[in-house]
C-alpha positions as CSV (number, residue, x, y, z in Angstrom):
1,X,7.7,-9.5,36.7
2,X,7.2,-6.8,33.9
3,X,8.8,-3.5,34.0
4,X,7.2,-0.4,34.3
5,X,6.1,0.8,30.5
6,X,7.1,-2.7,28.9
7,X,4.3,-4.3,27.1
8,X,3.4,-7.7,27.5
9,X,3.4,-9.9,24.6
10,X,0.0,-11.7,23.5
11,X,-3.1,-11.3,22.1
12,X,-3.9,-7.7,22.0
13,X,-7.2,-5.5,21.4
14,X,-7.7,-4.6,17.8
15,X,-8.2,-1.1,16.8
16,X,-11.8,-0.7,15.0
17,X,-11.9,-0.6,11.6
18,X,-14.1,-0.6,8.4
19,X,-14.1,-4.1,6.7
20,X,-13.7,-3.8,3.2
21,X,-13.1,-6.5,0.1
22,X,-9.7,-6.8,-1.5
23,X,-10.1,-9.2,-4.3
24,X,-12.4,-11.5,-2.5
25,X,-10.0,-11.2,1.1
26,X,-11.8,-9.3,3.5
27,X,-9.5,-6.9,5.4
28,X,-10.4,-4.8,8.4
29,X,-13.4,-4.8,10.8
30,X,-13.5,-7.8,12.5
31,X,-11.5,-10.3,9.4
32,X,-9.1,-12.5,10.7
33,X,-5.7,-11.0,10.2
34,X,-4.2,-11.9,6.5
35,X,-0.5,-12.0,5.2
36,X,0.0,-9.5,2.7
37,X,4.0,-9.1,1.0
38,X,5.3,-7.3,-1.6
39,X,7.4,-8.1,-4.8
40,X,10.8,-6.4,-5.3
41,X,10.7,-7.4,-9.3
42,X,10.9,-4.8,-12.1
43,X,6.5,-4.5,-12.3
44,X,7.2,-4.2,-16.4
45,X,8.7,-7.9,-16.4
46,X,5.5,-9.6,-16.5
47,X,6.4,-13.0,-16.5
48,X,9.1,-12.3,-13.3
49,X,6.9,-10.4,-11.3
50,X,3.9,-13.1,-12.0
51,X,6.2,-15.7,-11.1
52,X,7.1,-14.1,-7.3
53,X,3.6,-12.9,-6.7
54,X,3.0,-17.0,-7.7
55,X,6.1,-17.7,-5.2
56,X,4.6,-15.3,-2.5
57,X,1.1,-16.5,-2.7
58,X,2.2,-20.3,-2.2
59,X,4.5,-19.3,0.5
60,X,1.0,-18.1,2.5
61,X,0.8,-14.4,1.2
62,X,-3.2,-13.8,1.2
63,X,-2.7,-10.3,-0.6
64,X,0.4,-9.3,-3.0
65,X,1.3,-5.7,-2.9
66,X,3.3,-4.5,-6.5
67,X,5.5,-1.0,-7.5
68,X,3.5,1.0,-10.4
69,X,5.4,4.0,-10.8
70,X,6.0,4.5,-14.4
71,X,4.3,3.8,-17.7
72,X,5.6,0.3,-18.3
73,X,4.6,-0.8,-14.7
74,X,1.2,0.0,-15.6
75,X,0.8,-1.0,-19.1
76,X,2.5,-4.4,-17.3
77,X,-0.3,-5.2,-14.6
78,X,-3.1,-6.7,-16.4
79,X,-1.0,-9.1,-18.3
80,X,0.1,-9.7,-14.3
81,X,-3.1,-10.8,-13.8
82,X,-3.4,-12.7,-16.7
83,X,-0.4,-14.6,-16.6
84,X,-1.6,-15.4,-13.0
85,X,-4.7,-16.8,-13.8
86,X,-3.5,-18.9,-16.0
87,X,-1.0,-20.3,-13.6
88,X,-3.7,-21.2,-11.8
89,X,-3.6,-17.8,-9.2
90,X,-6.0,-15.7,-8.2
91,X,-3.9,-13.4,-5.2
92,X,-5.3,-10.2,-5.0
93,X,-2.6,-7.1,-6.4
94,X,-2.2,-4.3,-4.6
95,X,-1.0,-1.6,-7.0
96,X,1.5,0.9,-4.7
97,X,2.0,4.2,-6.5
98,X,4.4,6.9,-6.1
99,X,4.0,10.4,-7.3
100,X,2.4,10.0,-10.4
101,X,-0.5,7.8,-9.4
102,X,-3.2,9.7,-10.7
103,X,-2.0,9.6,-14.0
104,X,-0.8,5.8,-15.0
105,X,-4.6,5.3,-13.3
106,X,-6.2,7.8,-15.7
107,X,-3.9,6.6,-18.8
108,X,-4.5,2.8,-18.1
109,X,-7.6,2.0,-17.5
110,X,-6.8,-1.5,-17.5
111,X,-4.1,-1.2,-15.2
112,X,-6.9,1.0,-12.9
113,X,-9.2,-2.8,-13.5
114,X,-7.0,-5.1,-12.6
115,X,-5.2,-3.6,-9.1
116,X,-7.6,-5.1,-6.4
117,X,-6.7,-2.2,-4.4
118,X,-4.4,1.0,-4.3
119,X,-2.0,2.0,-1.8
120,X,-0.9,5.1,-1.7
121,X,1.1,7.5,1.2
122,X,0.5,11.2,1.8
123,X,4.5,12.2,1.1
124,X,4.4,11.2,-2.7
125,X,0.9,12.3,-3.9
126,X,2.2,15.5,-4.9
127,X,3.2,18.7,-3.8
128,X,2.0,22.1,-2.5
129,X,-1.4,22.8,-4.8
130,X,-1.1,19.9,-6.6
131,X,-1.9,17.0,-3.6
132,X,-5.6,17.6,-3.1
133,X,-5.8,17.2,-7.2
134,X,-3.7,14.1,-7.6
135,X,-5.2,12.7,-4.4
136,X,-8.7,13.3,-5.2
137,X,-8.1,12.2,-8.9
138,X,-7.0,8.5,-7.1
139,X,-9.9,8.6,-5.1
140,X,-12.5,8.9,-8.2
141,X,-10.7,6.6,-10.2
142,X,-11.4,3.9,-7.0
143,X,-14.6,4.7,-6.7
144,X,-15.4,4.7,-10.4
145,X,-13.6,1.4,-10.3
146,X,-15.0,0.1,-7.2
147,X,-11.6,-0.8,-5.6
148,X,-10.5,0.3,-1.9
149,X,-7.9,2.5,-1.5
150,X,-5.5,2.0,1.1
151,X,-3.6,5.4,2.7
152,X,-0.3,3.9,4.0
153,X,1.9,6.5,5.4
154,X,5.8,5.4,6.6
155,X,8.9,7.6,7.3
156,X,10.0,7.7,3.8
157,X,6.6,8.9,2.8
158,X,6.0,11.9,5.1
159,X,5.7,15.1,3.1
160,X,9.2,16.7,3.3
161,X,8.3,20.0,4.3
162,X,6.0,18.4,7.0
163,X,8.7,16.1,8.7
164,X,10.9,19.0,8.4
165,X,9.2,21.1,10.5
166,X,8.1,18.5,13.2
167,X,12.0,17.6,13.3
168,X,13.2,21.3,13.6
169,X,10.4,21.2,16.6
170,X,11.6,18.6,18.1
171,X,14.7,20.3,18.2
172,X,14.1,22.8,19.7
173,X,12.3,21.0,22.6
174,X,13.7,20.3,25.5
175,X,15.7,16.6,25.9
176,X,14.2,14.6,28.6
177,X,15.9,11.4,29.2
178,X,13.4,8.3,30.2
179,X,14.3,5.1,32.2
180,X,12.1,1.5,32.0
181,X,12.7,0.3,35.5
């Protein structure tokens, strides 16, 4: 018998979404459900990162997610893909920037061509008067590049000031102790 406010485990409905192509892997909408990891390689050693994203994608990984968050990432991620192809892989790369997204995109173009998609989270677009810029300067590169963009937002990517106040609320509310029975 289930307690009160435990979930059962199983198949469960699927939140509606927009289907969009990630390097020839549909995501979203009604796709099956794909693997996607991440490499924890320096993305400016080339032949390292190609070899885990090689690792990943014959371990099952449908869709490789990769750090660009300096110049030498990005300058790096085309010969990624190059060095992938010719080891015979075609995973699609996720480029995930942090705070200076908008710029490696506009200052490597080939970087900006390769990425089959970019992730990026609301905390570390920028800040204050800057965001809607950098944000929107992401957004037009995608589109001018014709490459999804993917808006992944975790607790170490909340804007600062945001999770600040939300915490300082939360504070100041009242505690109110809950029981599963």
């Amino acid at each position: 018998m289930m307690q009160a406010g435990m979930i059962q485990a199983g198949p469960q409905d699927r939140r509606r979404a927009v289907s969009v192509d990630v390097g020839g892997v549909r995501v979203g909408g009604g796709a099956p459900v794909v693997v996607q990891s991440m490499t924890n390689t320096d993305t400016a050693d080339v032949e390292g990162t190609a070899r885990q994203v090689a690792a990943l994608a014959r371990a099952g990984s449908e869709i490789v997610r990769i750090t660009v968050d300096r110049n030498e990432a990005a300058a790096a991620v085309p010969h990624i893909k190059e060095r992938l192809l010719k080891m015979g892989f075609n995973v699609p790369i996720v480029g995930d920037f942090h705070y200076i997204g908008h710029k490696l995109l506009a200052d490597y173009p080939a970087c900006a061509e390769a990425l089959d998609k970019y992730r990026i989270n609301p905390g570390n677009v920028g800040f204050k008067d800057k965001k809607d810029r950098q944000f929107s300067a992401i957004v037009e590169c995608a589109i001018k590049h014709g490459k999804p963009v993917r808006i992944g937002a975790n607790w170490g990517s909340l804007d600062q000031e945001l999770l600040t106040h939300l915490m300082d609320e939360n504070a100041r509310s009242p505690i109110r102790s809950r029981r599963v029975r």
